[in-house]
LUMZADREN-878896 format. One line per 4 residues: number of its first residue (from 1); for each residue z, x, y of N, C-alpha, C. Coordinates in steps of 0.001 Angstrom, whole numbers, plus 500000, padded with zeros to 6 digits. Layout:
N
NUM> Z/X/Y/Z/X/Y/Z/X/Y ~ ...
This chain:
308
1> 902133/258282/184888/902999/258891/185890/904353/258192/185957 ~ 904507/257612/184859/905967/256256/184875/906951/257500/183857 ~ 906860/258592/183410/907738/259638/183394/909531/258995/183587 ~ 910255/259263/182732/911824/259160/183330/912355/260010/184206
5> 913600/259742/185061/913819/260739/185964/914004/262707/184979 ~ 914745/262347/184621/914866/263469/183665/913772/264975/183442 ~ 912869/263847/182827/911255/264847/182909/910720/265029/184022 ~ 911061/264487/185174/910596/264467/186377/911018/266041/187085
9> 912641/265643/186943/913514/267330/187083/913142/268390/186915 ~ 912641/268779/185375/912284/269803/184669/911175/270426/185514 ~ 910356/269668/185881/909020/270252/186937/909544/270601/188220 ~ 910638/269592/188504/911303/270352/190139/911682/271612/189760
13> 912609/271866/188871/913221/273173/188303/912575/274324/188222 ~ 911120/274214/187416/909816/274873/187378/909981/275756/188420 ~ 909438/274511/189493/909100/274937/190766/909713/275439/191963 ~ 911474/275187/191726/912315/275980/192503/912636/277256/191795
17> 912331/278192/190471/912542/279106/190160/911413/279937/190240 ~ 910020/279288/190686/908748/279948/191441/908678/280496/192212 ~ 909743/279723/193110/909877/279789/194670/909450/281177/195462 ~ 908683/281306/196212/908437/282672/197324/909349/282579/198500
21> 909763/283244/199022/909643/283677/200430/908635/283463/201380 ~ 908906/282905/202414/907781/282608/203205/907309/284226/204426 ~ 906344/284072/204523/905836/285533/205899/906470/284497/207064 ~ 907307/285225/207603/907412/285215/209496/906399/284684/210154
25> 906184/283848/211141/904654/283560/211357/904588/284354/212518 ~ 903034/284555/212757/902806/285819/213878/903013/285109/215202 ~ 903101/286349/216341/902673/285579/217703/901712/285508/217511 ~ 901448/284167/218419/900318/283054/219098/899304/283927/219182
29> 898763/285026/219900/897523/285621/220000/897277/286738/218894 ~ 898356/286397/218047/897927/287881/217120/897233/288049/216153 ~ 896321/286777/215781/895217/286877/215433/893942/287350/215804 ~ 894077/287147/217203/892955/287554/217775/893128/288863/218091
33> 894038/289827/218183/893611/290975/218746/893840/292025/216866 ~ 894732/291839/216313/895253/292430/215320/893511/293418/214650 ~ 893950/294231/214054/892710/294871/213251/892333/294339/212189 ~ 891137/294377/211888/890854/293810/210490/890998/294981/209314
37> 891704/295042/208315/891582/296068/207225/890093/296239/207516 ~ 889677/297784/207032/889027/298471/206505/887536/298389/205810 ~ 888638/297571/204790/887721/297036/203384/886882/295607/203966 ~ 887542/294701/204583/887229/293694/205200/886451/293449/206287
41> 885911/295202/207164/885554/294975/208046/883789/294855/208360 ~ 883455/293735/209401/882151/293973/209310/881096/294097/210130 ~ 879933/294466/210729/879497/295134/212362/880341/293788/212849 ~ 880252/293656/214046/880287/292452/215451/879046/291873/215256
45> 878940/291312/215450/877654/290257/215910/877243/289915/216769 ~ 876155/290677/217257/875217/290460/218458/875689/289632/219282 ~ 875755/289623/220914/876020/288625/221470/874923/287541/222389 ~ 874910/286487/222449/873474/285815/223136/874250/286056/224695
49> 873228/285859/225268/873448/286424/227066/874752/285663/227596 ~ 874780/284182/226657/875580/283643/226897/876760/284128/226869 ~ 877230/284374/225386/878156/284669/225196/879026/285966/226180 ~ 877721/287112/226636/877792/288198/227118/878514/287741/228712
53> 878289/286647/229206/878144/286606/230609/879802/285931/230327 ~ 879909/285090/229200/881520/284901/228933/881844/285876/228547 ~ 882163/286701/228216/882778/288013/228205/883036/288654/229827 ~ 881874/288671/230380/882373/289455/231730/883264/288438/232563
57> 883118/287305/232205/883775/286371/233043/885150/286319/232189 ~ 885637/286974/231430/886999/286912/231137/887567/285928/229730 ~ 886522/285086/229867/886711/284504/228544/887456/284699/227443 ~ 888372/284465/226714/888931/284829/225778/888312/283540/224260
61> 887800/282680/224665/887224/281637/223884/886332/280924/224011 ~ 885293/281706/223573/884058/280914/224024/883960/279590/223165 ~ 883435/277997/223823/882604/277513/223996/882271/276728/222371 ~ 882526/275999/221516/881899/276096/220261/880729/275271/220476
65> 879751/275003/219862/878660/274394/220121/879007/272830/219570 ~ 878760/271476/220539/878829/270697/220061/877446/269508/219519 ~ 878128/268458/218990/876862/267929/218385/877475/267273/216916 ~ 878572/267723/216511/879328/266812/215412/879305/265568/215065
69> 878770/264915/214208/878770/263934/213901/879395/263403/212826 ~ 880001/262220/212676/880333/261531/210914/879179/261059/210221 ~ 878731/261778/209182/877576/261042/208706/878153/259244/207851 ~ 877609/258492/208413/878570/257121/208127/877766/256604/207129
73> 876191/257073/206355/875083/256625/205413/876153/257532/204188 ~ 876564/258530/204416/876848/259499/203038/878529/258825/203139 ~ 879574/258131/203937/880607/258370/203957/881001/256825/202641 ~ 880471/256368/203180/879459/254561/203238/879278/254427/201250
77> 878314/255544/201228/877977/255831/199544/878611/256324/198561 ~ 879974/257033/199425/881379/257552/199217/882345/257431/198916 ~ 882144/255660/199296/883206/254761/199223/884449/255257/200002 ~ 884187/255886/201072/885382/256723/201878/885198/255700/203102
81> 886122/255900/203747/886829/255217/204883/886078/255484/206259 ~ 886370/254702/207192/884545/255097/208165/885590/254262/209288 ~ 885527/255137/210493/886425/254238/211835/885823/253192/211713 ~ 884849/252771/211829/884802/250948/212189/884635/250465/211516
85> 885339/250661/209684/886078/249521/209239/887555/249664/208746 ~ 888899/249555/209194/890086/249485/209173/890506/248627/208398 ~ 889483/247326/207903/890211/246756/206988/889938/246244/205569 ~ 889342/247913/204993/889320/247995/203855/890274/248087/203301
89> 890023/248116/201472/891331/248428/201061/891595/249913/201028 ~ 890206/250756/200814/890450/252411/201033/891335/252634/202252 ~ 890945/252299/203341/891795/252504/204832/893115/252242/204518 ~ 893673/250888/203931/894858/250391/203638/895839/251449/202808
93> 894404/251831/202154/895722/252660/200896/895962/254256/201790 ~ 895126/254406/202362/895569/256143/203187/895982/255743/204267 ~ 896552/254666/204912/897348/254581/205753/898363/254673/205380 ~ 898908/253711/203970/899603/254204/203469/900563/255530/202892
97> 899854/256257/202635/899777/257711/202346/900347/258228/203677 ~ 899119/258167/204734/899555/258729/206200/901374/258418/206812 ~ 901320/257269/206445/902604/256301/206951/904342/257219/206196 ~ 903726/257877/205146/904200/258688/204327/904479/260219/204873
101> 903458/260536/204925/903482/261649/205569/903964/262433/206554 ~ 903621/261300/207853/903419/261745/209274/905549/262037/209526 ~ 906237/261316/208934/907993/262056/208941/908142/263222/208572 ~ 907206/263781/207607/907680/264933/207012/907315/266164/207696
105> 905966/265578/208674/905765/266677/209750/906860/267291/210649 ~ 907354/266556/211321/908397/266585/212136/909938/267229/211741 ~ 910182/267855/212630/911604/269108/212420/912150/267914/212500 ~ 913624/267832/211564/914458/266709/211311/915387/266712/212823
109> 915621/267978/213254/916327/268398/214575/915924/268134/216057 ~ 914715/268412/216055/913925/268580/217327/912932/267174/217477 ~ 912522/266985/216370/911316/265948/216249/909922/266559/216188 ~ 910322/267756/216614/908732/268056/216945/908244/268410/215488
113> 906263/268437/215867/905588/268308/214657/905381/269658/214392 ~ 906068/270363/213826/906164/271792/213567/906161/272027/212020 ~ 905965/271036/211067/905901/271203/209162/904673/270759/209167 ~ 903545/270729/209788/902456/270301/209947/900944/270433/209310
117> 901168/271815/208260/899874/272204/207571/900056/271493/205678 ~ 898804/270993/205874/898907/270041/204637/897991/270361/203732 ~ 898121/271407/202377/896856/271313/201546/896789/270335/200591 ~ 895669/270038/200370/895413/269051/199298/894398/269368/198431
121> 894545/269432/196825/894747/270266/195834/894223/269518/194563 ~ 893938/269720/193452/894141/269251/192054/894241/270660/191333 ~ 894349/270082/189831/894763/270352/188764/892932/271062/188529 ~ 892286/270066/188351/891070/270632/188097/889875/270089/188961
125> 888580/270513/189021/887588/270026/189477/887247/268769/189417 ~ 886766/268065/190217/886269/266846/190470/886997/265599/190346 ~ 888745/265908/190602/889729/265010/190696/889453/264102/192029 ~ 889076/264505/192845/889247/263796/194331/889475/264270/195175
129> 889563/265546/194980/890773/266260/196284/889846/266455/197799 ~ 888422/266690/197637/887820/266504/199039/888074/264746/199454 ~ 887741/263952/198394/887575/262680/199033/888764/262516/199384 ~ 889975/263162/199226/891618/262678/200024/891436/263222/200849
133> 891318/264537/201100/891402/265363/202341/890022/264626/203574 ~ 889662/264242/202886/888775/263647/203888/888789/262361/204803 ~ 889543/261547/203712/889818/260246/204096/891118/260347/205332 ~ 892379/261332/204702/893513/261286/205339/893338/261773/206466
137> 892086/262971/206418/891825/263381/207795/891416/261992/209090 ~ 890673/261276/208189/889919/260083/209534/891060/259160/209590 ~ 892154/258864/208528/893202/258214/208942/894218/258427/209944 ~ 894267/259801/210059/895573/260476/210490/894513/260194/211908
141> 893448/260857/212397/892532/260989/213779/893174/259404/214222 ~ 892885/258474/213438/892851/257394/214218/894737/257077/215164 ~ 895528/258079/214624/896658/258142/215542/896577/258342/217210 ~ 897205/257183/217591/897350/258111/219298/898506/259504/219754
145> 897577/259947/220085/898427/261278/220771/898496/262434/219641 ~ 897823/262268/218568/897672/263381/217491/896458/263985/217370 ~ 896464/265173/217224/895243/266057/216840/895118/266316/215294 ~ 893761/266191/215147/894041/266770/213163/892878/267662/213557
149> 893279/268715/212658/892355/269884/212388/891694/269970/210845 ~ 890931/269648/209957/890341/269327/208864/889497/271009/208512 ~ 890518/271378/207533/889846/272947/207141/889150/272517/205654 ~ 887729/273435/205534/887187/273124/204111/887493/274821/203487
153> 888557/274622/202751/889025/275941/202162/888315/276364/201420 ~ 887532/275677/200727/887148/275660/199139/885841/276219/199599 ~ 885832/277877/199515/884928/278561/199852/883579/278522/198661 ~ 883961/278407/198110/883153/278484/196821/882258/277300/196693
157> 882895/276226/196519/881946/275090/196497/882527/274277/197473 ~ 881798/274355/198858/882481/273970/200101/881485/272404/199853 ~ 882258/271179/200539/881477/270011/200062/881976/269120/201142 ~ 882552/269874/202434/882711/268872/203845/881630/268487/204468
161> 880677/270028/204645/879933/269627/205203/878322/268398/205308 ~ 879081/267700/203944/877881/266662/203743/878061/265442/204244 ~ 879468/265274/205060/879819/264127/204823/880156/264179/207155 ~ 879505/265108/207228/878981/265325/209229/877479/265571/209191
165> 877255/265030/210268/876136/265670/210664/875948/266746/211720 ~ 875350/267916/212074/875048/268187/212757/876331/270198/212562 ~ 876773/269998/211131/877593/271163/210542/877205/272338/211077 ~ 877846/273485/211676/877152/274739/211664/877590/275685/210567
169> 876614/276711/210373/876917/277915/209340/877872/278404/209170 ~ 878531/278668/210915/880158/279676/210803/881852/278662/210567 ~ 882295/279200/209937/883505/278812/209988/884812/279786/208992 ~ 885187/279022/208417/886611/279898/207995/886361/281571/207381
173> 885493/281644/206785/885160/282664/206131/884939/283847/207292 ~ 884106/283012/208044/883774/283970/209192/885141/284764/209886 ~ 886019/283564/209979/887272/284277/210530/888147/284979/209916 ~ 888133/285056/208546/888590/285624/207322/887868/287227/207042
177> 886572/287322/207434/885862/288367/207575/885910/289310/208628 ~ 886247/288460/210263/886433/289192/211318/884974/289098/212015 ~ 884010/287859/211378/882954/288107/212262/883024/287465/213121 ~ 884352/286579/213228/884666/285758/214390/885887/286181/214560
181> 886650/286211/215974/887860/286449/215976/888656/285473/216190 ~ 888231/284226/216722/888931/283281/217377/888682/281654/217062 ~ 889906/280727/216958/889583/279561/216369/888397/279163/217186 ~ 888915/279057/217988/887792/278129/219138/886059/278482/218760
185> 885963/279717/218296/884668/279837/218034/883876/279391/216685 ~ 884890/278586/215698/884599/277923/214672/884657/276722/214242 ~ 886050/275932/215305/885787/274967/215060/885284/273866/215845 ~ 884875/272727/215241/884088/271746/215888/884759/270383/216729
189> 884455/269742/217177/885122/268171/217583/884300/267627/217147 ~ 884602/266333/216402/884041/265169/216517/883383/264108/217125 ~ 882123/264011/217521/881989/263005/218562/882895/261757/218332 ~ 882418/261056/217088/882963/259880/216687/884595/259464/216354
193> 885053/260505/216323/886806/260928/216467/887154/261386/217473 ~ 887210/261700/218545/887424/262888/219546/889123/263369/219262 ~ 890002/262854/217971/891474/263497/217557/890812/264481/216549 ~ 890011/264331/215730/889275/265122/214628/888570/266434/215206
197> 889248/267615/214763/888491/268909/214611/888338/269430/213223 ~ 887406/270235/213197/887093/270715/212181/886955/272042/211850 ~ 887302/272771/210636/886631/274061/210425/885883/273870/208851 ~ 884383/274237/208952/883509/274005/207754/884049/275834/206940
201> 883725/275620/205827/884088/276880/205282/883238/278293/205340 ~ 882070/278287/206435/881366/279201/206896/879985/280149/205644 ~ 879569/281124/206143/879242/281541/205748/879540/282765/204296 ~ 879054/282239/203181/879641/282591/201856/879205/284089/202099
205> 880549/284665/201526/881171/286225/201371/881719/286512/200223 ~ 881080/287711/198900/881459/287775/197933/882664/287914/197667 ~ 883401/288436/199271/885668/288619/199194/886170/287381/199594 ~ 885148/286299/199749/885585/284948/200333/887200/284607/199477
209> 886975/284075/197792/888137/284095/197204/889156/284681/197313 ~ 889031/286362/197729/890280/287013/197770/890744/287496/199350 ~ 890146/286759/199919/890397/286529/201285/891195/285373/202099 ~ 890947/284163/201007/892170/283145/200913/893150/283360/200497
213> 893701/284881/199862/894902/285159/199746/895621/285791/200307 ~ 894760/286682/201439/895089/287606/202290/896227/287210/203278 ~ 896621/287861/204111/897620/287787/205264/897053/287238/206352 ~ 895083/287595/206301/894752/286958/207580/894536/285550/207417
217> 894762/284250/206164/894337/283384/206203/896483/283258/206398 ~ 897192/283632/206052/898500/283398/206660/898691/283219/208109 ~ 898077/284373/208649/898008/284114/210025/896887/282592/211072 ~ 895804/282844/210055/894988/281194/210397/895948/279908/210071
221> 896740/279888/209125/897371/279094/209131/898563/278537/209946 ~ 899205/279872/210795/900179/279907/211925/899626/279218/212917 ~ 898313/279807/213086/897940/279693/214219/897523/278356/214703 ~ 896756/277767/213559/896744/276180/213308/897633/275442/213793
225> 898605/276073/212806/899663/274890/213035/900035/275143/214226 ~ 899684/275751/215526/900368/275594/216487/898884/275699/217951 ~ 898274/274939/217345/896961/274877/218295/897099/273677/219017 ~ 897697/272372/218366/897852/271760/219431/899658/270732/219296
229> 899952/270529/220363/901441/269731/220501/901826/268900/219783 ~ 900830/268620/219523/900916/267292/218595/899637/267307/217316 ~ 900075/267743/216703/898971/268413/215794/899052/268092/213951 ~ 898300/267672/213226/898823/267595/211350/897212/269030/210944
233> 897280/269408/210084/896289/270497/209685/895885/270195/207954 ~ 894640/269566/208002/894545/269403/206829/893566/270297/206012 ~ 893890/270784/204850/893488/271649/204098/892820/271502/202992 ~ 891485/271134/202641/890567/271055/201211/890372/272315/200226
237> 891625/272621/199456/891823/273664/198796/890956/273887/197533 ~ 890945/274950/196774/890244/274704/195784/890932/274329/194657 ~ 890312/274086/193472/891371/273645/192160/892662/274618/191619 ~ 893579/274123/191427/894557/274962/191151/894134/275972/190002
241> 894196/275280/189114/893573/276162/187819/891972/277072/187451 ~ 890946/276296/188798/890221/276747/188624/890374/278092/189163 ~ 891024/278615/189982/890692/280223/190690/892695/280187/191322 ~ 893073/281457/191172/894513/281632/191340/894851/281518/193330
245> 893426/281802/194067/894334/281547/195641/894701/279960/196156 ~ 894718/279206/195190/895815/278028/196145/897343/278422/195723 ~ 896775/279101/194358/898742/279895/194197/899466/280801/195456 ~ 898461/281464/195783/899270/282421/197154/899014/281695/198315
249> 898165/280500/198292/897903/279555/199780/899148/278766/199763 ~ 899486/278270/198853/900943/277206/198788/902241/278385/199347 ~ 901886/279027/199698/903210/279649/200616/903347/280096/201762 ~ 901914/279694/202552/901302/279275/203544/901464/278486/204435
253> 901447/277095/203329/901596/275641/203865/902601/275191/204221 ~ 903391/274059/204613/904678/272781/204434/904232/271798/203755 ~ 903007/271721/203159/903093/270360/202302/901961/270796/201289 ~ 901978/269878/200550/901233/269986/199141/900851/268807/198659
257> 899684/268247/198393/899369/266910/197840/898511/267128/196793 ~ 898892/267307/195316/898315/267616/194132/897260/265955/193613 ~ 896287/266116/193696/895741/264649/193355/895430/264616/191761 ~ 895603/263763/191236/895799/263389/189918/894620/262241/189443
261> 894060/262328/188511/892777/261109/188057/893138/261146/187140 ~ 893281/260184/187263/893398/258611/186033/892682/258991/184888 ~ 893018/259802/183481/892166/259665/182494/890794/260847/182491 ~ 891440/261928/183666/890358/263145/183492/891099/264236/183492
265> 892226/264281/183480/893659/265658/183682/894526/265516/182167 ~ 894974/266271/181507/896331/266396/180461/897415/266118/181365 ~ 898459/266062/180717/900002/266211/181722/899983/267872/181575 ~ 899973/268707/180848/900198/269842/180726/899125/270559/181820
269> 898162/270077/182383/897048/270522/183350/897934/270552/184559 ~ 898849/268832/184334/899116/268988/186228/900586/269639/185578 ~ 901417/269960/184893/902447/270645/185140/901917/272240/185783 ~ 900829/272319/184475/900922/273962/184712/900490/274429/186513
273> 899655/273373/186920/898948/273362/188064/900637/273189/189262 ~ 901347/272190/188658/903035/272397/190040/902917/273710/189861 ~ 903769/274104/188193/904082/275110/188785/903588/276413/189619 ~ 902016/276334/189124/901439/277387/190382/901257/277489/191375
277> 901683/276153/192046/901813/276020/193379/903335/275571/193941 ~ 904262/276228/193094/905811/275867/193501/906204/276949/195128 ~ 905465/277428/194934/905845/278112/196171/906249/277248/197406 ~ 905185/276600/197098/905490/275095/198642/906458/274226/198728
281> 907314/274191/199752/908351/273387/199673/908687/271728/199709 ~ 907204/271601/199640/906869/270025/199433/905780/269348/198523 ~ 905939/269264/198032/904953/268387/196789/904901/267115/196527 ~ 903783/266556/196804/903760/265548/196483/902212/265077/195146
285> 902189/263905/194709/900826/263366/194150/900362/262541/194705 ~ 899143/262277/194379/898476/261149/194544/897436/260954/193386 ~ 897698/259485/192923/897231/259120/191588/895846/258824/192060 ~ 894662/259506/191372/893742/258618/192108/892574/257900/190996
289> 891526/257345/191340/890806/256903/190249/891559/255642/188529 ~ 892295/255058/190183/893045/254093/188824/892020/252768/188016 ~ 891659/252480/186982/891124/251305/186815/891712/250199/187724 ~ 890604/249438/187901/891598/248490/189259/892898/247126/188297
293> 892036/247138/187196/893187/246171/186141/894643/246720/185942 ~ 894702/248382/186502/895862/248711/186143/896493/248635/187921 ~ 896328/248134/188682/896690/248421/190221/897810/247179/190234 ~ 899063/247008/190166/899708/245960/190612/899649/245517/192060
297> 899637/246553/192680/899249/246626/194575/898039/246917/195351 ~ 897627/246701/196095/896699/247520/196769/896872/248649/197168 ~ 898109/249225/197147/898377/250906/197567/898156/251906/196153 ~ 897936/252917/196442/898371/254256/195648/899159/254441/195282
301> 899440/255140/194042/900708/255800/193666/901278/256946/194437 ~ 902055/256957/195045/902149/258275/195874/903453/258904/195254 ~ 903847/260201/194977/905039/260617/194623/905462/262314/195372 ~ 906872/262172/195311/907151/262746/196700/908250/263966/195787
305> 907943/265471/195598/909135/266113/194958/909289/267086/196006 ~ 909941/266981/197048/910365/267915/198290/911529/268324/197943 ~ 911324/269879/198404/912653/270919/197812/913471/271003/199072 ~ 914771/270453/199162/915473/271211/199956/915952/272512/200426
C-alpha cells in the first residue's frame, strides 16, 4: 500500500468519473407510511394482543424485545475487542481508526453529526470486513454522548449475529420487505453497551440482494442517519466483487471503509472493487491482517481518499 502519490490519483480519478448523484433524503416519517411496490409486497403479520392493544393505544412504535447481549466467549476467540479490556492493542488500533473518523462525521459548518452512515466493505470474501465493522462499532459505543447503530447488511451470509447473544429473527430484510414498517421494531439495544443498537439482517428473502439496491434501503439509510442527535451508523456490507449491491449502496452512504488483507487480495481486486464503489464521496482503507514483523507501530494502516 506504499504506492507513489501519482498511482494513488489515477484511482481518485476512477472514482470521480463514477461519480452518482445522490437521492434527496426523504421526510423523517416517510418510511413508515410510504407503499411498498407491488412486487415487494407481503401479507402483514399477525398481531400478538400485545401488539394489538399498542395499536389502539396509538402507538406508532412498538416496543422491540429486549435481552441483547455481547457474547464475550465468541468475541474473546475473535480476537475482537470486548468493553472491559481497553488496553489491548486491538482496542488501541480502532481507536485509532475511530479518532479518524469521528471529524468526518460532522458538517464542517454546523458541527453537527449529519455525514454519519459508514459502510464497511472489501474487495472479496473473508478480508475482515465484519471483524472491522464490529470492532469500530464497540469502539465508537464506548463514546460519551454518541449513539451507534450497527446494521448487518450482508444478507446473504449475515455473521453479526454470532458474536450477541440473545439475536432475534427480524431485522433489515424484514424492513426491506415491508413485514416491518418501522425501525424501532427491529432494532435492538445492547445491555452491555447501552450507546450500541443494532439491526441483525433478518429473515432471509430470495429479493433480499436486490432489495439492498432498492430506494427503500435509501430511505433506511436516511432514516438512520437521523434517529438519533448524536448518532455514527455502521454498515457490514457485502463483498464488493462478490454481488453488485454495495455498488448502488455506496450512494447511499458518506463514508466508505474498503478493508484490505495482507497477502489475500491482487491490487487489481481492490482497484476494480474503488472503482465500484466510487459513488461514495469518501473512501477510505484499512490494511488488515498484517504479519506483525511487518508493523512498525501498533496502529493500522489507515488511508483516507475523500472527494471534495
Amino acid at each position: 500500500m506504499s504506492e507513489p502519490t501519482p498511482r494513488l490519483n489515477l484511482i481518485q480519478r476512477a472514482m470521480q468519473q463514477a461519480s452518482l448523484k445522490r437521492a434527496p433524503s426523504p421526510p423523517e416519517d416517510e418510511i413508515a407510511v410510504r407503499e411498498m411496490p407491488e412486487e415487494y409486497r407481503e401479507p402483514a403479520p399477525k398481531r400478538t394482543n400485545g401488539e394489538a392493544a399498542a395499536a389502539r393505544a396509538g402507538s406508532l412504535h412498538p416496543a422491540a424485545p429486549k435481552g441483547l447481549r455481547l457474547n464475550m466467549n465468541r468475541l474473546r476467540e475473535s480476537r475482537m475487542v470486548t468493553p472491559d479490556n481497553r488496553a489491548s492493542v486491538t482496542y488501541n488500533e480502532f481507536r485509532s481508526i475511530k479518532r479518524k473518523l469521528l471529524p468526518m462525521t460532522r458538517d464542517p459548518e454546523t458541527r453537527a453529526t449529519t455525514k454519519n452512515v459508514v459502510m464497511i466493505t472489501s474487495a472479496l470474501a473473508g478480508e475482515g470486513k465484519t471483524y472491522t465493522a464490529m470492532n469500530l462499532a464497540i469502539g465508537l459505543a464506548a463514546e460519551r454522548n454518541l449513539e451507534v447503530i450497527l446494521v448487518d447488511g450482508d444478507v446473504v451470509r449475515a455473521s453479526l449475529g454470532q458474536y450477541f447473544e440473545g439475536a432475534p429473527e427480524e431485522g433489515l430484510v424484514d424492513l426491506l420487505t415491508g413485514r416491518r414498517q418501522h425501525i424501532d421494531e427491529v432494532m435492538q439495544n445492547c445491555a452491555d453497551l447501552p450507546n450500541l443498537h443494532v439491526i441483525f439482517s433478518g429473515r432471509r428473502d430470495d429479493t433480499s440482494p436486490e432489495l439492498l439496491a432498492s430506494r427503500r434501503m435509501a430511505e433506511i439509510c436516511a432514516l438512520l442517519s437521523r434517529r438519533f442527535r448524536e448518532c455514527v451508523v455502521v454498515i457490514d456490507a457485502p463483498p464488493v466483487l462478490a454481488t453488485a449491491e454495495p455498488s448502488a449502496m455506496a450512494a447511499h452512504v458518506n463514508h466508505l471503509i474498503m478493508v484490505v488483507a495482507a497477502g489475500q487480495v491482487a491490487r487489481h481486486h481492490v482497484e476494480e472493487a474503488l472503482a465500484g464503489v466510487a459513488a461514495c464521496p469518501s473512501i477510505s482503507l484499512v490494511f488488515n491482517k498484517s504479519p506483525e514483523w511487518q508493523r512498525s507501530t501498533p496502529y493500522p494502516y489507515y488511508y483516507n481518499y475523500a472527494k471534495s
